[in-house]
Structure formats: C-alpha cells, structure tokens
C-alpha positions as CSV (number, residue, x, y, z in Angstrom):
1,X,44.9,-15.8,21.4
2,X,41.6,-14.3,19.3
3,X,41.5,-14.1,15.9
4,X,42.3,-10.7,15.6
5,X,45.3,-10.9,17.7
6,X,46.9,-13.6,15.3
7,X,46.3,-11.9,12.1
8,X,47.8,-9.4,14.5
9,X,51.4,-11.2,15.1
10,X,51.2,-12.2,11.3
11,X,51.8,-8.9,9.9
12,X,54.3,-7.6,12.9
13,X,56.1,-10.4,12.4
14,X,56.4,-9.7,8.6
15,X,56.7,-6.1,9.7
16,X,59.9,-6.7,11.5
17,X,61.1,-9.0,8.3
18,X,60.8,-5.6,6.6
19,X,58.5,-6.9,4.1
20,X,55.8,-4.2,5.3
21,X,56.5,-0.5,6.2
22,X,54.6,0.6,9.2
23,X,52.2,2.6,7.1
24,X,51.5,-0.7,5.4
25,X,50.8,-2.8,8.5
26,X,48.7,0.6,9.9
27,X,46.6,0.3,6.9
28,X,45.9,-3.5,7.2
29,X,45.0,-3.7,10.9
30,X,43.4,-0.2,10.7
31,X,45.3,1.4,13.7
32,X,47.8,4.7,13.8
33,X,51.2,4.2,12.8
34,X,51.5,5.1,16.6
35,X,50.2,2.2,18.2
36,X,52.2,-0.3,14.7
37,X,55.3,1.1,17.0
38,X,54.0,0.2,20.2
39,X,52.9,-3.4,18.9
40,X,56.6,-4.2,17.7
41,X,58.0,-3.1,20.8
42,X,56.2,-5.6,22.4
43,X,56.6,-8.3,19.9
44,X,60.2,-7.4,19.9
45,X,60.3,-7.6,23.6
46,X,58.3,-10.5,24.3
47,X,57.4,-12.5,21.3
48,X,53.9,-13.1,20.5
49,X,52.9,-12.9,23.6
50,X,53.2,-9.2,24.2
51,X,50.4,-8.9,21.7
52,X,48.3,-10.4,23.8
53,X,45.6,-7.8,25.6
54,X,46.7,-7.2,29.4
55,X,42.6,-6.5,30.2
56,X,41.8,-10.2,29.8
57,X,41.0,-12.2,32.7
58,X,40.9,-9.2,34.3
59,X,37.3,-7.7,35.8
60,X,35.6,-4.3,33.8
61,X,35.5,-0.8,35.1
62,X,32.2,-0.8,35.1
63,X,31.4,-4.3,37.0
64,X,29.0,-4.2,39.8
65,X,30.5,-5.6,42.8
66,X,29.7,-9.7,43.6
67,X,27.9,-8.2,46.9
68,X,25.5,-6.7,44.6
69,X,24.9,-9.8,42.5
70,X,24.2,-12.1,45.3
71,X,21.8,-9.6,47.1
72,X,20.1,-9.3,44.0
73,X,19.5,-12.4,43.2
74,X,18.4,-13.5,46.8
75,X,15.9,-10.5,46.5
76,X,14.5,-12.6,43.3
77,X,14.6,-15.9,44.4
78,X,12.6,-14.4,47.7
79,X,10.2,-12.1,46.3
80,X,10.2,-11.8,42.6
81,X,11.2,-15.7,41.6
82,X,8.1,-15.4,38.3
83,X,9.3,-12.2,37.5
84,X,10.5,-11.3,34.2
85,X,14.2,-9.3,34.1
86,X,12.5,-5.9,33.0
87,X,9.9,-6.0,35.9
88,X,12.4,-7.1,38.0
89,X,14.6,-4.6,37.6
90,X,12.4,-2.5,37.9
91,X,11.0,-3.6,41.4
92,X,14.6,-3.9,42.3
93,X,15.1,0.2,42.1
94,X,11.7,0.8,43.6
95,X,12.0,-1.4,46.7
96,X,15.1,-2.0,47.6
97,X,17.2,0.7,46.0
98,X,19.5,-1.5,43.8
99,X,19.7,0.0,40.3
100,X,20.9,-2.6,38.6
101,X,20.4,-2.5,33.8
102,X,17.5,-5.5,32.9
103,X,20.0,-6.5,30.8
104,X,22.3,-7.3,33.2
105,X,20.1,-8.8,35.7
106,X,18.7,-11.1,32.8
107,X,22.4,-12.6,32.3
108,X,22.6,-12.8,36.1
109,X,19.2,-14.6,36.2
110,X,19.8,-17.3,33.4
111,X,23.3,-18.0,35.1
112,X,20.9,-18.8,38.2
113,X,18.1,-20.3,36.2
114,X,16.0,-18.1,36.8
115,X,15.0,-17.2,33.8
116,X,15.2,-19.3,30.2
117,X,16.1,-17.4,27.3
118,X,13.0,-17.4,24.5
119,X,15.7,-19.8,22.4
120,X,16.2,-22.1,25.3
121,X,12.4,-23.2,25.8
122,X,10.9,-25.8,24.4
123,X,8.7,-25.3,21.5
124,X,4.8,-25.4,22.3
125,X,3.0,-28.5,21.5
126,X,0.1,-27.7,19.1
127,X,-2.1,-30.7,19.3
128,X,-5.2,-31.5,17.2
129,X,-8.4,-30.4,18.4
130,X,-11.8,-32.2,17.5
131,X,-14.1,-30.9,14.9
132,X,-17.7,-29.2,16.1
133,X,-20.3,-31.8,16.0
134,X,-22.7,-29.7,13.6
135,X,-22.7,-27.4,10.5
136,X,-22.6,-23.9,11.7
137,X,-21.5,-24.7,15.1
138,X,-18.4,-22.7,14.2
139,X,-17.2,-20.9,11.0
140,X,-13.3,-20.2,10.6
141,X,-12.8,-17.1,8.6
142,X,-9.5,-16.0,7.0
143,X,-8.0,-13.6,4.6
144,X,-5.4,-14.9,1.8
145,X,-3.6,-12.2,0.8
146,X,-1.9,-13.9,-2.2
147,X,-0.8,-13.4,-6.0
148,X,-4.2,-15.3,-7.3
149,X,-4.1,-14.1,-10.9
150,X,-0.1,-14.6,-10.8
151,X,1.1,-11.9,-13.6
152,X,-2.3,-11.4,-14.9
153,X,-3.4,-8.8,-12.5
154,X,-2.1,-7.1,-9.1
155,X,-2.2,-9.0,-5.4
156,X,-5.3,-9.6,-4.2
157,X,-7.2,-11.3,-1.1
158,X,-9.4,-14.0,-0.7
159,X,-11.6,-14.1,2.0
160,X,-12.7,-17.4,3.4
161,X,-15.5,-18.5,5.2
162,X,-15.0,-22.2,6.2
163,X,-16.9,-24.9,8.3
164,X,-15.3,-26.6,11.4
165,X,-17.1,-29.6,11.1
166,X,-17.5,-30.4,7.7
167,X,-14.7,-28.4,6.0
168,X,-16.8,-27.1,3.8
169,X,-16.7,-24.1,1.9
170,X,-19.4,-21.4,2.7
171,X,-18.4,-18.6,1.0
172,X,-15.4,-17.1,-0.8
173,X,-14.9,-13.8,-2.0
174,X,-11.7,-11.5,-4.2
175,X,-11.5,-8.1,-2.7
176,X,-8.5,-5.9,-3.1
177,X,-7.6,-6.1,0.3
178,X,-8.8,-7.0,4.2
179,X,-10.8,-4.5,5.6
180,X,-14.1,-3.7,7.9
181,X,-16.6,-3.1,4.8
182,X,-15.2,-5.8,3.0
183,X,-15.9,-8.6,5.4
184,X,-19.3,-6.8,6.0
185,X,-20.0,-7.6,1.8
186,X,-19.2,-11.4,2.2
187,X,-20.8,-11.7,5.7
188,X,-23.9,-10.3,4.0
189,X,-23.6,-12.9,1.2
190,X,-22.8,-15.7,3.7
191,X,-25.7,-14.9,6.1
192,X,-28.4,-14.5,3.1
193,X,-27.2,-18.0,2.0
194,X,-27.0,-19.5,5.3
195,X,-28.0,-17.8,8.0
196,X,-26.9,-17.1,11.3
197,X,-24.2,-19.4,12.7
198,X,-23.3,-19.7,16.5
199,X,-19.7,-18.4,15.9
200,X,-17.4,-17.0,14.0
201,X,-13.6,-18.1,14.5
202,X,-11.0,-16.0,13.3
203,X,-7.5,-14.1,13.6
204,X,-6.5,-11.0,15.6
205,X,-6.7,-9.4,12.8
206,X,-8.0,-5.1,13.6
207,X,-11.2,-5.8,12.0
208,X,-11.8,-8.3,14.6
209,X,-10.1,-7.3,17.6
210,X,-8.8,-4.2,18.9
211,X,-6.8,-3.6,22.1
212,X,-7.2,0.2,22.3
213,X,-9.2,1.8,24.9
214,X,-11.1,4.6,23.7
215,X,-12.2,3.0,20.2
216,X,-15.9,2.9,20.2
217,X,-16.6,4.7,23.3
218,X,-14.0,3.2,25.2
219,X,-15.4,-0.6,25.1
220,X,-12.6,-1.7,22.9
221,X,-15.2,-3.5,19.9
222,X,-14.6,-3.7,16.4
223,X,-16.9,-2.3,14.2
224,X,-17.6,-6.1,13.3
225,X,-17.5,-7.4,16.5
226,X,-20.3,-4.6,17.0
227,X,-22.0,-6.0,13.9
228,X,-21.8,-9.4,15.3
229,X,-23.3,-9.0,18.9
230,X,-26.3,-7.2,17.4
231,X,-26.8,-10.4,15.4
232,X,-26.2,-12.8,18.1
233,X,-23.1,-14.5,16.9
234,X,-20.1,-14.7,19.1
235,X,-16.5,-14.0,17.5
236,X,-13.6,-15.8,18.9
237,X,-10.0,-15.1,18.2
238,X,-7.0,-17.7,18.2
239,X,-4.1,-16.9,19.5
240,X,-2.1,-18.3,17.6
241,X,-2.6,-19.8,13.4
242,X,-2.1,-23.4,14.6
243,X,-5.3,-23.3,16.6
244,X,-7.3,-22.1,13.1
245,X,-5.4,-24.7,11.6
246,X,-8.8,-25.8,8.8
247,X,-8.8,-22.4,7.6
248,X,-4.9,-22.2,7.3
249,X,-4.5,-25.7,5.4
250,X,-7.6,-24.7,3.0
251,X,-5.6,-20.9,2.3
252,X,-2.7,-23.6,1.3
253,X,-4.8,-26.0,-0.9
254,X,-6.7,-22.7,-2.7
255,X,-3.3,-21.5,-3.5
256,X,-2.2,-24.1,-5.4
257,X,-5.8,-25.3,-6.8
258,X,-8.1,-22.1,-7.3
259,X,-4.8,-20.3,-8.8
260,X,-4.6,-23.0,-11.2
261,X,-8.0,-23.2,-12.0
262,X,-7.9,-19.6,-12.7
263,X,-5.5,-19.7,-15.0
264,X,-7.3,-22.8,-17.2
265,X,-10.7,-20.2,-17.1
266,X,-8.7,-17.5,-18.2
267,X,-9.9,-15.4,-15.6
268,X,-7.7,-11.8,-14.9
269,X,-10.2,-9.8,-13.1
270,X,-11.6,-9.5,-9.3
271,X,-15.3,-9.3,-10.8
272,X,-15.1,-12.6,-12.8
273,X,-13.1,-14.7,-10.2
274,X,-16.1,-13.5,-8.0
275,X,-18.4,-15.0,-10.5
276,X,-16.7,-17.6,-11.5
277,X,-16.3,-19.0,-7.4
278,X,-19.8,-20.5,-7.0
279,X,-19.0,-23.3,-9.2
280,X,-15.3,-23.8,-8.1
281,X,-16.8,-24.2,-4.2
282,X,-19.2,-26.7,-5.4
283,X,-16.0,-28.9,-6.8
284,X,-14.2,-28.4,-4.2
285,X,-16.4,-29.5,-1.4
286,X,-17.5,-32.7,-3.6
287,X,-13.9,-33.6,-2.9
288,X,-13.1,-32.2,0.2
289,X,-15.6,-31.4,2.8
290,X,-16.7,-34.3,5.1
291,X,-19.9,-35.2,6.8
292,X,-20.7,-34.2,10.2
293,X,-21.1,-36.0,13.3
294,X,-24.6,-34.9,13.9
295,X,-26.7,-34.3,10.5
296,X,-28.3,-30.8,12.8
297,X,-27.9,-27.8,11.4
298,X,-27.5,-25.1,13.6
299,X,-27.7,-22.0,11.3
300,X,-30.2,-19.4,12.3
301,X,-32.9,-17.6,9.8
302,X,-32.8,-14.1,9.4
303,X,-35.4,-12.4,12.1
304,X,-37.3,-9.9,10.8
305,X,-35.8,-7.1,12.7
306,X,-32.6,-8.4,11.7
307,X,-31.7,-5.2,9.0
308,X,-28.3,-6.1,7.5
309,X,-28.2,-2.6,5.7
310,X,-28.0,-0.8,9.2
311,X,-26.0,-3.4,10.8
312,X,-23.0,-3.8,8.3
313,X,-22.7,-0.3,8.0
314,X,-20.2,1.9,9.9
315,X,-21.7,3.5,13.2
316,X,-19.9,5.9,15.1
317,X,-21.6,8.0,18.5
318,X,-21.4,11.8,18.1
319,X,-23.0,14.4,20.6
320,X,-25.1,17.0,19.1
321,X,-24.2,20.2,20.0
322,X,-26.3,23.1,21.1
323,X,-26.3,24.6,17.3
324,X,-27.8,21.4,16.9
325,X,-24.3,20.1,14.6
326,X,-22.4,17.3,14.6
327,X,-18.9,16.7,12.8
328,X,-17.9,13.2,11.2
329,X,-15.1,12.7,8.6
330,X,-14.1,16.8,8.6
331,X,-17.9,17.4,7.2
332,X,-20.4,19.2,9.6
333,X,-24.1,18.1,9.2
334,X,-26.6,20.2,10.5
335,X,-29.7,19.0,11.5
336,X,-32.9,20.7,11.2
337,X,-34.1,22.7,13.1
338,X,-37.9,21.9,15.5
339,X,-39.3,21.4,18.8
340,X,-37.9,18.3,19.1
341,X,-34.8,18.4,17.6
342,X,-34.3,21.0,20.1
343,X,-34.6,19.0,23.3
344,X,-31.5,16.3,21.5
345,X,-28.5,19.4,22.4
346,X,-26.3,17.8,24.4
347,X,-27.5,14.5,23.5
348,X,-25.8,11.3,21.9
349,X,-26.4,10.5,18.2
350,X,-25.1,7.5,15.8
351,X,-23.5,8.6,12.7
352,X,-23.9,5.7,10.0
353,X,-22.3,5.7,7.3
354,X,-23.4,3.2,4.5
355,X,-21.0,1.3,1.8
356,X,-22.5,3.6,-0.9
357,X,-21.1,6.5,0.7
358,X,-24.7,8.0,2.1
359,X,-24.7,9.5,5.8
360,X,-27.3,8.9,8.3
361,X,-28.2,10.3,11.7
362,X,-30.2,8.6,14.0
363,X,-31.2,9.1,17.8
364,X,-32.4,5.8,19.2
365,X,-33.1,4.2,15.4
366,X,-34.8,7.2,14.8
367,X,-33.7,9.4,11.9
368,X,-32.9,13.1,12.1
369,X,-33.1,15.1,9.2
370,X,-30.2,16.7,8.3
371,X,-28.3,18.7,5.8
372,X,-24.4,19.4,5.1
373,X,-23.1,22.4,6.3
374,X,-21.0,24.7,3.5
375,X,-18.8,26.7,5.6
376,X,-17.3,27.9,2.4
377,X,-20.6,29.9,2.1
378,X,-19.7,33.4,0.4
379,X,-21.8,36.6,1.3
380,X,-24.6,37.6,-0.8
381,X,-23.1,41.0,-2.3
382,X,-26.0,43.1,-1.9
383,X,-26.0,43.3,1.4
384,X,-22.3,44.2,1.3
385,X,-24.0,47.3,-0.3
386,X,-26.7,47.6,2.6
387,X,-24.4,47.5,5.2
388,X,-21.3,50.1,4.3
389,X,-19.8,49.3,7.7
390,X,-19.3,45.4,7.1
391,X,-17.6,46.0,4.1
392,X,-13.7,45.8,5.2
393,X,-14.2,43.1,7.6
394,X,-16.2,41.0,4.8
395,X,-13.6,41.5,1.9
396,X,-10.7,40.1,5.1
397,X,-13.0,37.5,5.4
398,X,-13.4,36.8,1.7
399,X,-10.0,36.5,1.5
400,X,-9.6,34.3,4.1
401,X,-12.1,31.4,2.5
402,X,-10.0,32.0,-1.1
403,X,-7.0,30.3,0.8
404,X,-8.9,28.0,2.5
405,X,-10.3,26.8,-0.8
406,X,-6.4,26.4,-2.3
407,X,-5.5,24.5,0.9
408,X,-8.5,22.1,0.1
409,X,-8.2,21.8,-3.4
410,X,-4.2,20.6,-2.3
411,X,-5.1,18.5,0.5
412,X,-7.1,15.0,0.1
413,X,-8.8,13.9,2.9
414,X,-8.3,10.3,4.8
415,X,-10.8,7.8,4.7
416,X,-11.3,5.5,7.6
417,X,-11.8,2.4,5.5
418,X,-10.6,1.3,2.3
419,X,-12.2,1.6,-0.8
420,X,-14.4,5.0,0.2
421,X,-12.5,7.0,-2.9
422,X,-16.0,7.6,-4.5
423,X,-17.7,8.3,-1.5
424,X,-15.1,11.6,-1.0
425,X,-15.3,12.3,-4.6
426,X,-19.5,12.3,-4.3
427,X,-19.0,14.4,-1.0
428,X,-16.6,16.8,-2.9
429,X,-18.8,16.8,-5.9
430,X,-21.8,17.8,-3.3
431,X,-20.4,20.7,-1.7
432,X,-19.4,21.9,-5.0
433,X,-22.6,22.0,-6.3
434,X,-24.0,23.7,-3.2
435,X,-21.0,26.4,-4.2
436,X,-22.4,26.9,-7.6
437,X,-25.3,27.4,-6.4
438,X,-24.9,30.2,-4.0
C-alpha cells in the first residue's frame, strides 16, 4: 500500500470506531462525504484491502500499444541511434508516421539505453592546460561583478585584464557594470600601456560574442570583436569558466584581497579605487605573477594608422537615402547638401558614435558634413498671412506637433549601451535650443 492509502485505512478505521463523523474524515483526506461512504463500504467489506486502488498493475488508457514501442525503437536503433529524443520524435512523425510525445520516447530510449539522462553521465574532466610561452601571447579578460566596497557603496564590476603566461596583472578597472564602451575604456588604457597582444581570451559574454544573424550586417560580430579585427588581435571564447580558469582564480583572490585592501585605504568611490589600482597591481604581481618560459615579449606597438578614437567607438552601417538622410537612435541627420554628396543616395554610410556622445558620418573614412534634422520645426507665421489658403491645414498641423511634443516630453528614449544618459540629455538639450531658436 502507498502512503496515502495508509493514512487512508487510519482514519476509516477510526471512522468506523465512531471516533470521526464522515464530515470529519471528508475534511482530513479532502474528498466528498460521498466517496468517505464508498471507502467504508469497502473497508467494511474487505478490510484494508478494499482501499487499495483496483487501477494498479493494471495498463493506462492512454498507453501506446507494445507493437508501437518495439517498431519505434528498432526505427532508432536502425536509423536515428545518435539522435536526441526531441529530434527523434520528430523524424519519427515525418518518416515513418509514428506520432509518438519526446517525452515518451525519451523514457522508452533510456530503458533501451539509448539515451543517458543529463544526471546519469559522467562529469567532464577539466584538465590543466599549459601556460603560453610569452607575455602577451594571450590575455584572459573577465568581469567581477561583486560587492567591492561591501556597504560603503552599491555593486560594482571589475574588469580584469590578466596574462596567461605570467599571471600577471595588466590592467584593472571599477565600472558600474559590463558593457561594450566600458571594455573599449580599459582596452584603450591596456593597449596604450602595452600594446597590442596576439589574443584576447574571454567569456561568451554579448560584448564578445553574439549568435544573432542580422547584428552588424548579418556577420554576427560584436562591436568589440569588430574593434578587435581592425587591430589585428584575435578574440577567443571558452566554452566553459574552467577553461579561463587564471582569470577565474585571480576574480577569487581580488575578492578577498583588493576588498580588504579597500577597506584599510578607506576607499568608497569608483573614481578613487580607479586611482588607487596602479599601486595595488604592482603588490600584487610582486607576489603573484611568475616568470615566463621565454623572456620575448610579443606585444605589438601602436601603428600609426592605428586611431583608437575611431576604433573603440560605436559604428553602425546606415544607407543614405535620396533626401540625402539617414536615421540612427530616433534622430535624423541630414547631410549637406553638393555635387558630391549627391552621387552617395542610395549608398552605405557608417554612423559612429563616440563615448562623449558626438555623431559622426563617414563614407569610406571620409566625413560628411551633417546637421540634425528638427522635425518639430514650426511655420514661420508670416507666411501663414501670405498664403490665406494654407491656413486651416497648418493650424491641423500645428496641433498635431503640440501632441507630439507631450508624447516626447513623457517618453525617454533607450540607449543602446550603458552609461549614454548624458549623451540623450546633450541631444535633448540640442534640439531644444534649435526650437528656441526658430
């Protein structure tokens, strides 16, 4: 007998003791006073036993026939033996006409081991890889997203730039949080300090990685990873956080050190951890870091044509239109008009737009002059007088732009990176002015 069908003969039992009414024992095993009666019938009929369910042992309504089972499975074992149970049963319908739920075909296939339950398999063995040979062979990169200034202050992260062959530090940086124009700030730092490494290693995080078609033009590259290949560094991404494990382990020790060390300095703030790193990294590799198997360096200088303003900026391909606009972040930006703007309709441009918040446009690293199109542009009243016959249509249009202006002045536009606040509020402030002006 279950469980439930003991508590079950406890209370009948006390129930035909007359120590419980049938309301009682109703109440207790949450059933109609109905089915109590039914249940001491039986109990009075056959003893415990009669509270025993008739259905068990006995096959379900709904069971597919063992024909079924054994076809199906033969299918697998034939045709689909490496098949997961989803695709399977899927395959199943397709081909041979056997509909057949994945979830019953995946109990059906681990009673014929053909498949191992995720729980089942045994663990992955992470083994230890050996370090690069060479300082800047490979940098490890990570974001700590941790309480660093414990009650002091808010969560922050730490980015870490670390070196595979040495463990060294090579740059740290607070931000607020993990995001493309953030790791273009420290990369900056890192490369001016440094230069150029051969690769960077790193999650997949979405500033790294994406797996979108359709995101930059369909190639499916980061804005970093784009950053990246125009400076001749590859970016690799583990698959796992076992495989990045020197970055992982020196996230631990920071935790525990660099939050303590905080603490000692008195240090609360984002801007003064920031400058109070240099000197922590210097400790810390004194203590830490290791000498390399070969004393090469392999970081690259800056080339002259390397411009780190352009390149850790945010570039996005727009196609001018005929009018000679193009849209980007809900702003249209009209470029001027000439002869040879003229012949760029219909052509692709790169919008880039800088950390500061400024907006270039560019056709083959050329710039195009440009301006920011008001379309909240009102009519200049005196030709409302001129023309008598515009005069309805203008005051519906008038109206029109009032709302518009309520609907904006309600609405807060979306930002595709974090920590762009100012650079609405400047764009905001800009159309504004051009407003007052008219």
């Amino acid at each position: 007998m279950s469980h439930k069908e003991l508590c079950r003969v406890e209370i009948i039992q006390k129930l035909v003791e007359r120590r419980f009414t049938e309301k009682d024992a109703a109440t207790l095993l949450h059933i109609s006073v109905r089915q109590i009666r039914r249940l001491k019938r039986a109990y009075n009929d056959h003893g415990p036993e009669g509270l025993i369910t008739q259905k068990r042992g006995r096959p379900g309504n709904h069971k597919l026939p063992d024909s079924i089972k054994v076809l199906s499975l033969s299918l697998i074992k034939a045709n689909y033996a490496d098949f997961r149970p989803t695709f399977a049963a899927e395959k199943l319908l397709d081909n041979h006409g056997i509909s057949v739920s994945r979830e019953t075909l995946r109990h059906w296939m681990i009673e014929a081991d053909l498949w191992v339950p995720r729980d089942k398999r045994l663990a992955r063995a992470y083994q230890p890889r050996y370090r690069r040979d060479c300082l800047g062979e490979l940098v490890q990169i990570d974001g700590s997203d941790h309480a660093w200034f414990e009650d002091r202050a808010p969560k922050c992260t730490l980015l870490v730039y670390i070196d595979d062959a040495t463990s060294r530090l090579m740059e740290l940086r607070f931000v607020k949080s993990e995001s493309t124009f953030t790791y273009f700030e420290s990369t900056n730092s890192y490369l001016n300090n440094h230069g150029k490494p051969v690769a960077f290693y790193s999650d997949k995080h979405s500033t790294f990685r994406t797996n979108k078609k359709g995101e930059m033009g369909g190639d499916g590259v980061t804005q970093f990873g784009r950053a990246l290949t125009e400076l001749n560094i590859d970016i690799i991404c583990a698959n796992s956080s076992q495989a990045k494990g020197r970055v992982e382990r020196a996230n631990r020790t920071l935790q525990d050190r660099l939050v303590k060390e905080l603490r000692l300095q008195k240090i609360s703030t984002i801007e003064e951890a920031n400058d109070y790193l240099p000197e922590f990294m210097e400790h810390y590799n004194q203590q830490f870091s290791k000498p390399p198997r070969n004393d090469r360096d392999l970081h690259r200088e800056l080339m002259p044509h390397d411009d780190l303003k352009e390149i850790f900026c945010w570039q996005e391909p727009r196609t001018l239109s005929n009018s000679l606009t193009v849209q980007y972040d809900r702003i249209i930006y009209m470029i001027k008009d000439s002869v040879e703007t003229r012949k760029l309709a219909r052509k692709r441009v790169t919008v880039y737009d800088y950390p500061d918040g400024s907006i270039k446009i560019k056709y083959q690293g050329k710039e195009l002059p440009s301006s920011i199109f008001d379309q909240l542009q009102r009519v200049d009243q005196a030709s409302i007088v001129n023309n008598k016959r515009l005069g309805t249509v203008l005051s519906f249009i008038k109206d029109k732009q009032d709302e518009r202006d309520e609907k904006r002045s309600t609405s807060t536009p979306s930002r595709r990176h974090i920590g762009m606040e100012s650079t609405t509020t400047l764009r905001k402030s800009t159309v504004a002015r051009r407003q007052r002006a008219i």
